[in-house]
C-alpha positions as MATLAB code, in Angstrom:
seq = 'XXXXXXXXXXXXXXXXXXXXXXXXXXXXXXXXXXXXXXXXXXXXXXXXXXXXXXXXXXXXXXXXXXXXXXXXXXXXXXXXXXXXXXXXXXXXXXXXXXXXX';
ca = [
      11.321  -15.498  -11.170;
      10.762  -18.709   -9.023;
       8.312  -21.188  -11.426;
       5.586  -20.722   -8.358;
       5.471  -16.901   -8.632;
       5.317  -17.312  -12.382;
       2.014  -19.743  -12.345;
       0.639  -17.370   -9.474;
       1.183  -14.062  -11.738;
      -0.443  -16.022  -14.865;
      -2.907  -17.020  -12.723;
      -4.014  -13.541  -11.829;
      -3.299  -12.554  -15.389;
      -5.726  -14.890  -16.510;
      -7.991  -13.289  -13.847;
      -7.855   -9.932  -15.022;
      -8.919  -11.202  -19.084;
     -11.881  -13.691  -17.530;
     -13.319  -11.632  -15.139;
     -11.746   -8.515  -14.041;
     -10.824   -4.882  -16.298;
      -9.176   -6.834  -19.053;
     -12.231   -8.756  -20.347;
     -12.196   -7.214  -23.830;
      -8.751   -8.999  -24.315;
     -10.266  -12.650  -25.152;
      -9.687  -14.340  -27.814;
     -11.469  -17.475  -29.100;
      -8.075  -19.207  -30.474;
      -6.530  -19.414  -26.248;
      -6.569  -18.388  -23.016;
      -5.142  -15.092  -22.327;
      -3.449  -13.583  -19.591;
      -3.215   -9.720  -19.492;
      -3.216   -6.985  -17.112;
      -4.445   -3.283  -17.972;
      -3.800    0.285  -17.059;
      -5.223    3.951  -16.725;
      -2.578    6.629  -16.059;
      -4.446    9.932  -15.319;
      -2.170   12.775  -16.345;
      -4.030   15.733  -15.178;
      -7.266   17.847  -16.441;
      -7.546   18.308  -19.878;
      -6.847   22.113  -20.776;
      -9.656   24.597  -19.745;
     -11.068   22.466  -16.829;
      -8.110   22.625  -14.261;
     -10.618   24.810  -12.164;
     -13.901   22.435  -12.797;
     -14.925   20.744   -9.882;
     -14.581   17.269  -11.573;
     -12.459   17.714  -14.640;
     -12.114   15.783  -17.605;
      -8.666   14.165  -17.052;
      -5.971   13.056  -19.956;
      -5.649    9.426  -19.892;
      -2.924    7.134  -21.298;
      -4.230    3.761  -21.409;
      -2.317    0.217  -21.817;
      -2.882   -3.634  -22.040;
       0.067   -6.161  -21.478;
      -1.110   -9.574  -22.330;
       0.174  -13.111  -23.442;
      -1.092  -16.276  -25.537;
      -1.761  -18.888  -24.490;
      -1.597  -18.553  -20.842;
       0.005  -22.157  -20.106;
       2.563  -21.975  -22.727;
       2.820  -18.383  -24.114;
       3.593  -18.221  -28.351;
       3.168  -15.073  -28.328;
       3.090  -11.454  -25.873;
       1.748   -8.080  -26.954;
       1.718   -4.463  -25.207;
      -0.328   -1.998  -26.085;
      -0.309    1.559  -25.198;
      -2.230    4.567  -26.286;
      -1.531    8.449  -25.594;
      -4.812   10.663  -24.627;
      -6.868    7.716  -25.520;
     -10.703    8.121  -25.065;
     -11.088    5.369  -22.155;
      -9.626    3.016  -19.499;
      -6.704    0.613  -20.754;
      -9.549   -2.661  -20.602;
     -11.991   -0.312  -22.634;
      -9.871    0.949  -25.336;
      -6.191   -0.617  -25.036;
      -7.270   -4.840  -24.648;
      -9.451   -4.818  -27.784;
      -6.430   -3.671  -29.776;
      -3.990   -6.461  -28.315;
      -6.821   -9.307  -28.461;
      -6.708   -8.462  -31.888;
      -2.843   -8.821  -32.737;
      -3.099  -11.801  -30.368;
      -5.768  -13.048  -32.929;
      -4.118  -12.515  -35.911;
      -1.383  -13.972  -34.683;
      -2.389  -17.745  -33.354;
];
């Protein structure tokens, strides 16, 4: 990857943990730069005939510290969690990030 696209991905990265889905991944200790995810696997069992069923979720956080010169990355990922990947999956990794700087 060209050192532009690099600063540009960060960039949005950064993005994502200041402002966006990902906000629950900040840390004091440095900037972070993370992106989340929600995969929605299908209706939980029993409601594949609701009109709006509760869907199985598998939710995820990539992130890395500090954004200008990364010491550390982290990806998280949880099966059937309870919420969204910036709800449930960030607070996990801002944690190990944490810990870890």
């Amino acid at each position: 990857m060209s050192p532009k696209i690099a600063s540009e991905l960060t960039e949005l990265m950064v993005g994502v943990v200041t402002g966006g889905t990902g906000t629950a991944g900040a840390i004091s200790e440095a900037q972070v730069a993370g992106k989340t995810g929600t995969a929605e696997l299908g209706p939980v069992p029993g409601q594949e005939n609701s009109p709006e069923p509760e869907q199985i979720k598998d939710a995820w956080f990539a992130a890395f510290a500090p954004a200008e010169k990364p010491q550390l990355a982290v990806g998280v990922l949880l099966v059937e969690a309870e919420a969204a990947g910036g709800e449930v999956a960030a607070p996990v990794a801002a944690e190990v990030l944490s810990a870890g700087l």
